[in-house]
C-alpha positions as semicolon CSV with decimal commas, in nm:
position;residue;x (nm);y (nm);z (nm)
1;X;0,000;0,000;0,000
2;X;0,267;0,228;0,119
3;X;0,418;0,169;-0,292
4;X;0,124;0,231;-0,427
5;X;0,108;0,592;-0,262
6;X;0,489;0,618;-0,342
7;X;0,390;0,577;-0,690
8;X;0,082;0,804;-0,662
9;X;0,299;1,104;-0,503
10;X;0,571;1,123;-0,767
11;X;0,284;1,081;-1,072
12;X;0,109;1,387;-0,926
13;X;0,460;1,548;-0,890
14;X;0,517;1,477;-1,264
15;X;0,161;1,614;-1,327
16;X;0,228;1,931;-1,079
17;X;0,552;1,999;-1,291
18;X;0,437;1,916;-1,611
19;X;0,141;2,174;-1,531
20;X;0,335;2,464;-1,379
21;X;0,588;2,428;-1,659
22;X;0,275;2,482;-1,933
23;X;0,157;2,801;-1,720
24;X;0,457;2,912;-1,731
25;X;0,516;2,890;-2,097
26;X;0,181;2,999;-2,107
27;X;0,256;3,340;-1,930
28;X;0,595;3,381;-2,107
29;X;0,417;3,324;-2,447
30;X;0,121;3,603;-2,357
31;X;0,381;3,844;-2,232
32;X;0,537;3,838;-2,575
33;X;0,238;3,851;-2,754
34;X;0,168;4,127;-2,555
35;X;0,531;4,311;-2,608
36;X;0,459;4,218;-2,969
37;X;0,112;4,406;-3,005
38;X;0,244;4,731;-2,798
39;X;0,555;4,726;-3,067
40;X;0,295;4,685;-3,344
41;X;0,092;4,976;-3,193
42;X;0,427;5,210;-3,178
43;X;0,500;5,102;-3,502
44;X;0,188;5,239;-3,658
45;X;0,129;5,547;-3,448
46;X;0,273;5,868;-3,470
47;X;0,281;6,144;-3,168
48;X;0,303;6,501;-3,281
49;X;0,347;6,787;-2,984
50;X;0,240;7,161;-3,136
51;X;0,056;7,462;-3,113
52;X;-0,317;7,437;-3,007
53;X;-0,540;7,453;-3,301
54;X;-0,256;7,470;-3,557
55;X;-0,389;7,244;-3,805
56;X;-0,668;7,158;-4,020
57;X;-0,821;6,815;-3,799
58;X;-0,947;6,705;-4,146
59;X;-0,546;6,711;-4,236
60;X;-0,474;6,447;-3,970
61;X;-0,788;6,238;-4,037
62;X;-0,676;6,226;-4,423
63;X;-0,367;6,129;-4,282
64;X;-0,398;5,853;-4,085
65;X;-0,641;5,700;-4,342
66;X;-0,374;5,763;-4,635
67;X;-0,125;5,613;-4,463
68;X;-0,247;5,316;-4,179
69;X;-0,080;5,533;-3,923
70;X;-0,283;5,664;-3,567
71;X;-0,186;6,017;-3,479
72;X;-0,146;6,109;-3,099
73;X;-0,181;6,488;-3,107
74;X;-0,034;6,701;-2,810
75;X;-0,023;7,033;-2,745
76;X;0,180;7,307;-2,563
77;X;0,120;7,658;-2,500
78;X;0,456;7,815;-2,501
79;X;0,806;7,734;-2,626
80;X;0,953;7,719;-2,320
81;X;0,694;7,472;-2,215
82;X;0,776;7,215;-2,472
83;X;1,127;7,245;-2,442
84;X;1,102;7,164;-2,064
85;X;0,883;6,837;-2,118
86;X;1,106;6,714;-2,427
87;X;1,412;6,812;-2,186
88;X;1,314;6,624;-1,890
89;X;1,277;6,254;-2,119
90;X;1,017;6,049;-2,038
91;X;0,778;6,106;-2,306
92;X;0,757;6,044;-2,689
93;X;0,735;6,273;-2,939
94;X;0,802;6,202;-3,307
95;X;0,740;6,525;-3,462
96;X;0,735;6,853;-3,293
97;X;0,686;7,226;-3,420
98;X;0,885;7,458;-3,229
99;X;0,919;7,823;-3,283
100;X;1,291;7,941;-3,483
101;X;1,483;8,052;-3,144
102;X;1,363;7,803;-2,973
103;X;1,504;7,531;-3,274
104;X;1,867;7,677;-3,167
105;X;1,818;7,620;-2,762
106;X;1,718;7,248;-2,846
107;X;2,045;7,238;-3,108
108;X;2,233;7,344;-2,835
109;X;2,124;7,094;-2,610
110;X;2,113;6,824;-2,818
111;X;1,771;6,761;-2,848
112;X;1,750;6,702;-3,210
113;X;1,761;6,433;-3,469
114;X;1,943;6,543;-3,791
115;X;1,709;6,514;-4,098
116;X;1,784;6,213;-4,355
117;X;1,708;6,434;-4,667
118;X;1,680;6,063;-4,882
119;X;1,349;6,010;-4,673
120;X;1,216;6,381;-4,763
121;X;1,047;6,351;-5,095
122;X;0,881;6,705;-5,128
123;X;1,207;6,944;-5,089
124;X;1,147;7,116;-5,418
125;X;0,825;7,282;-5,272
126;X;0,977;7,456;-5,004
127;X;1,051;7,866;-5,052
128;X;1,456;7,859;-5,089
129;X;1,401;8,290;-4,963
130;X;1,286;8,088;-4,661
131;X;1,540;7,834;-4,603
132;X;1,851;7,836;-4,467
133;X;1,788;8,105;-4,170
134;X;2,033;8,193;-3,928
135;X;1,876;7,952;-3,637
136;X;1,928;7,628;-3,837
137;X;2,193;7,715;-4,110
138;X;2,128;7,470;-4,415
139;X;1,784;7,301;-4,236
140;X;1,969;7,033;-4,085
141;X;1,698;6,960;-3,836
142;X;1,440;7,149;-3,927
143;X;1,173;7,221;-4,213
144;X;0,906;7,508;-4,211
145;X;0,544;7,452;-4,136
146;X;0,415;7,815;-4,121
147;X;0,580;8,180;-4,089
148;X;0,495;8,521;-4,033
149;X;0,478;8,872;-3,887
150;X;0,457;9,077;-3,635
151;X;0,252;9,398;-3,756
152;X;-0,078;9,592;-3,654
153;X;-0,473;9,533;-3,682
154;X;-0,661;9,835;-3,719
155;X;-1,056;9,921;-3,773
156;X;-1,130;10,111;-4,020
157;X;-1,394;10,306;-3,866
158;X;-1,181;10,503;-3,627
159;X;-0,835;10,454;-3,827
160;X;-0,814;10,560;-4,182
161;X;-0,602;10,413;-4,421
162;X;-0,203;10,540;-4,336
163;X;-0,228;10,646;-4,035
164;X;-0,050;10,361;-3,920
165;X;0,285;10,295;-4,167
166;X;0,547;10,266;-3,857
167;X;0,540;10,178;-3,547
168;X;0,627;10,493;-3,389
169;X;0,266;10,581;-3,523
170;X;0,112;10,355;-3,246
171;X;0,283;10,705;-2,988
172;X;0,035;10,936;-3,151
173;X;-0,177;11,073;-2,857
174;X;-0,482;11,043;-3,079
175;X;-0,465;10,680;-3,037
176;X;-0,499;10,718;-2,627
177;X;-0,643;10,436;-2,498
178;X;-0,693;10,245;-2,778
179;X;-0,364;10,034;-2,897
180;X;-0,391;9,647;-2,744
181;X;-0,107;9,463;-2,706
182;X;-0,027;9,109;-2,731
183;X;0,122;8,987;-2,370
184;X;0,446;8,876;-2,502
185;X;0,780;9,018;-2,347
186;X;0,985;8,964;-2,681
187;X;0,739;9,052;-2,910
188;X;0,649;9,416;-2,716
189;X;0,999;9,439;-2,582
190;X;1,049;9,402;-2,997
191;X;0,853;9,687;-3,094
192;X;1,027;9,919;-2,818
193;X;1,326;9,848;-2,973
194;X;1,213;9,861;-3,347
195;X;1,037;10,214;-3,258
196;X;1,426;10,328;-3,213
197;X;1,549;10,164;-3,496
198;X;1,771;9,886;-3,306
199;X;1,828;9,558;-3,373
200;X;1,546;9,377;-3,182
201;X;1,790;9,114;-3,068
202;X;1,968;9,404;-2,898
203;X;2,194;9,276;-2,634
204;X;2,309;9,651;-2,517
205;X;2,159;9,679;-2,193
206;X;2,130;10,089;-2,291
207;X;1,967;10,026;-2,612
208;X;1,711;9,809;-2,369
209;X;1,672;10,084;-2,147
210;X;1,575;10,332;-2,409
211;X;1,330;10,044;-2,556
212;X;1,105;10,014;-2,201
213;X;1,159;10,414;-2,195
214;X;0,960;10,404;-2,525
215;X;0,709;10,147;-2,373
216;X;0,624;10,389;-2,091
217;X;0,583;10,656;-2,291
218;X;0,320;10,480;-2,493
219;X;0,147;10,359;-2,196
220;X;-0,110;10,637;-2,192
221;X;-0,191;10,494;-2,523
222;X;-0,240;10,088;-2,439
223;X;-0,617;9,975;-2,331
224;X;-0,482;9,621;-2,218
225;X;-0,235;9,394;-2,237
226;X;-0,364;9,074;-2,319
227;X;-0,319;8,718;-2,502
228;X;-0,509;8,525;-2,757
229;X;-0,861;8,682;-2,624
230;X;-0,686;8,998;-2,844
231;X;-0,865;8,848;-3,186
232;X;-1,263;8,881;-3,019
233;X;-1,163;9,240;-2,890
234;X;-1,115;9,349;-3,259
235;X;-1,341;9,117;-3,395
236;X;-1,628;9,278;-3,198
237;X;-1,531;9,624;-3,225
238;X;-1,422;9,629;-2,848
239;X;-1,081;9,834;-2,983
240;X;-0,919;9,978;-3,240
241;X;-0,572;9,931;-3,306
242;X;-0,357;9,591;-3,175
243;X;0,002;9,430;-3,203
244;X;-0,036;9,084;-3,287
245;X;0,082;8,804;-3,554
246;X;0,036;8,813;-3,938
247;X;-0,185;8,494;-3,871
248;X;-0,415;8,564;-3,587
249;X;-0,492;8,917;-3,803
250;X;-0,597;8,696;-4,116
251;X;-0,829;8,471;-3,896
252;X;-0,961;8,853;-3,765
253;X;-0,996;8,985;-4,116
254;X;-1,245;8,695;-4,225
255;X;-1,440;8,756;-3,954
256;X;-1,496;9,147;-3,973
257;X;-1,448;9,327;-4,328
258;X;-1,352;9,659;-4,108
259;X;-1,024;9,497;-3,974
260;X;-0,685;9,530;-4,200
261;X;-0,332;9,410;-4,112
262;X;-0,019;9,638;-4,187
263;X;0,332;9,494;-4,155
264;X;0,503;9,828;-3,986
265;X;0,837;9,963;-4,251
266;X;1,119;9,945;-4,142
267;X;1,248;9,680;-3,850
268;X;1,055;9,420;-3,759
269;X;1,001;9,088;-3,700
270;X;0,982;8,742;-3,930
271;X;0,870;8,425;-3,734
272;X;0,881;8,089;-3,840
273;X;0,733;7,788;-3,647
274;X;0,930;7,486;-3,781
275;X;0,909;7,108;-3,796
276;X;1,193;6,881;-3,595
277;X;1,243;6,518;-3,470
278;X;1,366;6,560;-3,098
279;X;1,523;6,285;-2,985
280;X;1,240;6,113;-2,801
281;X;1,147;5,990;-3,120
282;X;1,006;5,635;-3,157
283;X;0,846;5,610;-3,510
284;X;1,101;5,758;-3,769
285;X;0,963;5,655;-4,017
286;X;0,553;5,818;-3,959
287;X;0,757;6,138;-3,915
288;X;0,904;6,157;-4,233
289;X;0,586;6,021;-4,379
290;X;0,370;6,356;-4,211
291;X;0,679;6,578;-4,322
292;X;0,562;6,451;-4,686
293;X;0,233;6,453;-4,686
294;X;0,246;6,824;-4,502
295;X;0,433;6,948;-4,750
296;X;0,192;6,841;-5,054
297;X;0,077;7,166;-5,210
298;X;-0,290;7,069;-5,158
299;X;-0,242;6,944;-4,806
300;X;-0,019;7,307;-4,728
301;X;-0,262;7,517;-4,887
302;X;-0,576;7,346;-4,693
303;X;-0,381;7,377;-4,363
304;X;-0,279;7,770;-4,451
305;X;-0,655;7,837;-4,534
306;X;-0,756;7,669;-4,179
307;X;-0,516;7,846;-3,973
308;X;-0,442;8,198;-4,146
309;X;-0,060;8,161;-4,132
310;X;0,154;8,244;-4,439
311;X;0,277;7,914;-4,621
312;X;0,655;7,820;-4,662
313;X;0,474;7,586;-4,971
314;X;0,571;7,759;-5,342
315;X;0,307;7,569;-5,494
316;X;0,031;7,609;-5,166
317;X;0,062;7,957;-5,209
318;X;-0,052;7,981;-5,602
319;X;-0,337;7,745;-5,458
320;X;-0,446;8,015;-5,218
321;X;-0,714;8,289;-5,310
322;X;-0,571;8,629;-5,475
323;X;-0,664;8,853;-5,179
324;X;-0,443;8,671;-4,968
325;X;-0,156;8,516;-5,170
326;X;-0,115;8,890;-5,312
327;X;-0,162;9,071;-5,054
328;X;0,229;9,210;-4,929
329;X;0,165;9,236;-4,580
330;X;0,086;8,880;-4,532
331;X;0,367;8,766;-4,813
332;X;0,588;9,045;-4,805
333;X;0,853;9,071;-5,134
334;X;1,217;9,003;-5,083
335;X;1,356;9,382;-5,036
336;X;1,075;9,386;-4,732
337;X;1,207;9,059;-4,602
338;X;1,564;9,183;-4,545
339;X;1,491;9,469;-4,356
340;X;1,289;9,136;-4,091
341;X;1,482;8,966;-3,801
342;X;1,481;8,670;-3,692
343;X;1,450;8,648;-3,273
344;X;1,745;8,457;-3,243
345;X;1,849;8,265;-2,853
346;X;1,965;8,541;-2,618
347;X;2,088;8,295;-2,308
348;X;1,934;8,274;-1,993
349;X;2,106;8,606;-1,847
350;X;1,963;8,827;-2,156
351;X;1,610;8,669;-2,141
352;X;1,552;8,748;-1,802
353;X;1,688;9,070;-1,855
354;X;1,412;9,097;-2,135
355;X;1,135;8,940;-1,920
356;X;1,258;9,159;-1,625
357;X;1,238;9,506;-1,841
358;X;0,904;9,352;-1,961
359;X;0,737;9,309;-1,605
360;X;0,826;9,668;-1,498
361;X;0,612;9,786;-1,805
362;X;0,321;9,562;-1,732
363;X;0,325;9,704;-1,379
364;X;0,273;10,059;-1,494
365;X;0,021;9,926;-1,704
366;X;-0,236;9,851;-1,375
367;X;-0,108;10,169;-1,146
């Protein structure tokens, strides 16, 4: 009896083994199935981090059903922000649009892929008078998506046509209470500076002196200081005159026939927002594919229509209608151009210098 039970024990041993042995395999075999569906998934998804409401939705539906890919679409609100998040690892991005100044801080800190220019099929579309700027000499990591201006919005029923050409114009005293200003320290610290003809860059710390000195002086003249809420003051007639981008004033100019957009003479600013491949990147290969199908002239003129921004696309622009693609404030010609700057990276100790200069201004503004 005693061998009989002998026998019994090591069978359900055997059993015991054999059994833990196919759960183990089991889980082994559903972990990898698992791995293998989460590297399918990465495989055919692409995560781009940009701008709120900078493209055409229908653009990344098309997309995704052109192509198989899924698009994860995040957004940030300021440079800064996005350079902190792509900084600190942890997350990733395949395709981000970063403003120029900001595409030389994240050279600098090696946050960049290089391009492969034998993966970019659509080159020959691109503006060459738009290449090659000073903040990514030859494009080697980065490829316009939109650029612009920085200029003035006026209604014409309490501004008639001239009165604004410069933008020491915006100092007239008939204007009192009535210029709006976007709440940006380099783009107002910008016009300070362009108002005395210096180099809106400026590192001269007397040259940034005189610049605020200019500010407070038109102080008596600024109703508010305020961000993107700037578009449905002039939209509804709420004020007359206001700094703001070549883009935001073509999304106000559809919506009231009264408002116009003048790009000041003289210095000023050109922006570009650009696309890059920080080095978070897990899908190489859905980046390059978006850089391609972004830069089809149908697909660039349909996302320049959406969002009002000028189009780095040659053949987008002859796509657009004649009003706009004509119109020299929104695609200024090249003598114009030259006479633009591009904010280059001033350094930590000349930004806050900037954002310090800035802050003093805004706090006369609510004495």
């Amino acid at each position: 009896m005693k061998r009989i039970f002998w026998f019994m024990g090591i069978i359900l041993a055997v059993v015991g083994l054999l059994f833990g042995v196919k759960v183990g395999l089991d889980w082994q075999s559903s972990q990898q199935q698992a791995a293998a569906r989460q590297s399918k998934n990465q495989d055919q998804t692409l995560t781009i981090f940009n701008w709120g409401d900078y493209i055409d939705p229908a653009l990344i539906h098309e997309f995704e059903q052109k192509t198989g890919y899924h698009v994860d679409y995040e957004t940030f609100d300021s440079n800064e922000a996005m350079f902190t998040k792509i900084k600190q690892g942890g997350t990733r991005y395949d395709l981000a649009i970063p403003s120029d100044y900001m595409i030389q801080k994240m050279r600098a800190a090696n946050l960049l892929e290089p391009l492969d220019y034998h993966e970019l099929t659509e080159l020959q579309e691109y503006n060459p008078e738009l290449m090659n700027q000073p903040f990514d000499p030859g494009n080697r990591y980065s490829l316009p998506y939109f650029w612009g201006t920085l200029g003035i919005v006026y209604n014409d029923q309490d501004v008639s046509v001239g009165e604004l050409k410069t933008w020491n114009d915006l100092w007239n005293p008939k204007w009192h209470q009535s210029v709006m200003l976007y709440d940006s320290a380099r783009d107002v610290m910008g016009v300070g500076l362009a108002s005395n003809d210096d180099d809106i860059n400026s590192a001269n710390m007397s040259e940034l002196l005189a610049a605020k000195g200019r500010l407070d002086a038109l102080m008596p003249n600024v109703k508010a200081i305020v961000g993107d809420e700037i578009k449905m003051y002039m939209v509804q007639n709420e004020a007359k005159i206001a700094v703001d981008f070549s883009g935001d004033a073509q999304q106000m100019l559809a919506q009231n026939s009264h408002l116009h957009y003048v790009l000041p003479q003289g210095r000023g600013n050109i922006w570009f927002d650009n696309m890059v491949i920080p080095k978070t990147v897990r899908n190489k290969k859905a980046a390059y594919a978006f850089m391609n199908f972004m830069a089809d002239p149908e697909h660039a003129a349909k996302n320049a229509e959406y969002t009002g921004y000028s189009t780095p696309n040659v053949g987008a622009k002859q796509l657009l209608p004649a009003v706009v693609k004509n119109n020299p404030d929104f695609y200024p010609n090249q003598q114009t151009l030259k006479k633009l700057t591009v904010y280059q990276d001033l350094g930590l100790d000349w930004t806050t210098t900037y954002n310090d200069l800035y802050l003093e201004f805004k706090m006369n503004n609510h004495r």
